[in-house]
C-alpha positions in Angstrom: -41.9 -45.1 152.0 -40.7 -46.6 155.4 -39.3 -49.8 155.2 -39.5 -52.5 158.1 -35.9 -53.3 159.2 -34.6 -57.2 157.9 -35.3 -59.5 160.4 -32.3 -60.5 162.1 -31.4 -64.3 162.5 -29.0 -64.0 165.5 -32.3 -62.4 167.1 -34.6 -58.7 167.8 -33.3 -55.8 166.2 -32.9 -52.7 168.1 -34.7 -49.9 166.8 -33.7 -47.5 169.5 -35.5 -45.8 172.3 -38.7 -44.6 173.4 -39.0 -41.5 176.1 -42.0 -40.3 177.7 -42.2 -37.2 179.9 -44.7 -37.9 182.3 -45.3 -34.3 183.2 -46.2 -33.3 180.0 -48.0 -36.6 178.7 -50.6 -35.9 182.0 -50.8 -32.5 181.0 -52.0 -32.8 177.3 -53.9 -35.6 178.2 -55.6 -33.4 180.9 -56.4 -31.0 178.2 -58.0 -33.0 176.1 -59.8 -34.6 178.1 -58.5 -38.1 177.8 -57.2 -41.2 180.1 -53.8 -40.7 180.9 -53.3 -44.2 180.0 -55.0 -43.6 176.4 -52.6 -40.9 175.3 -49.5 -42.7 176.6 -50.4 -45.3 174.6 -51.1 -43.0 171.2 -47.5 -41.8 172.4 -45.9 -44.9 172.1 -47.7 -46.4 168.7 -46.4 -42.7 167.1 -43.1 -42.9 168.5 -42.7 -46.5 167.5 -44.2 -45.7 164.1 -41.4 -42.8 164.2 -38.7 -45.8 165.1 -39.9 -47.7 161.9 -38.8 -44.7 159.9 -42.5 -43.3 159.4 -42.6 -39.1 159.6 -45.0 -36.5 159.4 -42.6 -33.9 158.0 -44.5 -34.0 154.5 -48.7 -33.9 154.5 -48.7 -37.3 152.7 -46.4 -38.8 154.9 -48.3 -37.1 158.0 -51.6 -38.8 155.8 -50.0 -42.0 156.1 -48.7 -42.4 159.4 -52.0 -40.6 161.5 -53.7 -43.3 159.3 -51.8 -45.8 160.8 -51.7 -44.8 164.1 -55.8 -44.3 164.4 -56.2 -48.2 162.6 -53.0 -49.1 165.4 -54.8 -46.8 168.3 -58.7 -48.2 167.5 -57.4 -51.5 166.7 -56.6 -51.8 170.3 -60.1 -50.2 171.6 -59.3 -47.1 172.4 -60.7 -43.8 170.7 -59.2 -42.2 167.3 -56.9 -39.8 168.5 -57.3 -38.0 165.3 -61.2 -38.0 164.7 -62.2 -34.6 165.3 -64.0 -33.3 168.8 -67.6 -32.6 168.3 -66.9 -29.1 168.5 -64.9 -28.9 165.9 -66.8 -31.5 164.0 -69.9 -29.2 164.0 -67.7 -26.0 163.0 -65.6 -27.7 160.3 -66.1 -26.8 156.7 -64.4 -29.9 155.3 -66.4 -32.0 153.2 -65.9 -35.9 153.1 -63.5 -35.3 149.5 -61.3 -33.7 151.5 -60.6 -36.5 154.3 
């Protein structure tokens, strides 16, 4: 379990850094149909989830952290980026005891 860095009394503590390729960040967002803006943002909650020692290397770590990120994402009004698309809501076979 990740484990939020001690505060620091001498002041902020440097996690390290976030990088964005813009190029590529248009392009998915373009694919799926979303603001720009909305997936940079989704891109930076991740990556500063990811800079707070969060992963998604094992399924319930991946659980844990989407979780996070869609309460972080929706929290700040914009759409779950993991709720399925209504095309693949209509052709999924999972039931809700396997969410």
């Amino acid at each position: 379990m990740p484990r939020l860095p001690a505060p620091d009394p001498a002041g902020p503590v440097a996690l390290g850094d976030i990088a964005i390729a813009w190029e590529t960040c248009a392009r998915e967002a373009a694919e799926a149909g979303k603001p720009l803006a909305d997936h940079a943002l989704h891109l930076l909650v991740h990556a500063t989830l990811h800079l707070l020692g969060f992963d998604h290397e094992r399924e319930a770590d991946a659980a844990l952290m989407e979780g996070l990120e869609s309460a972080i994402v929706t929290g700040l009004g914009l759409a779950d980026p993991y709720a399925p698309l209504p095309e693949e809501a209509a052709t999924s076979h999972r039931t809700p005891q396997d969410v």
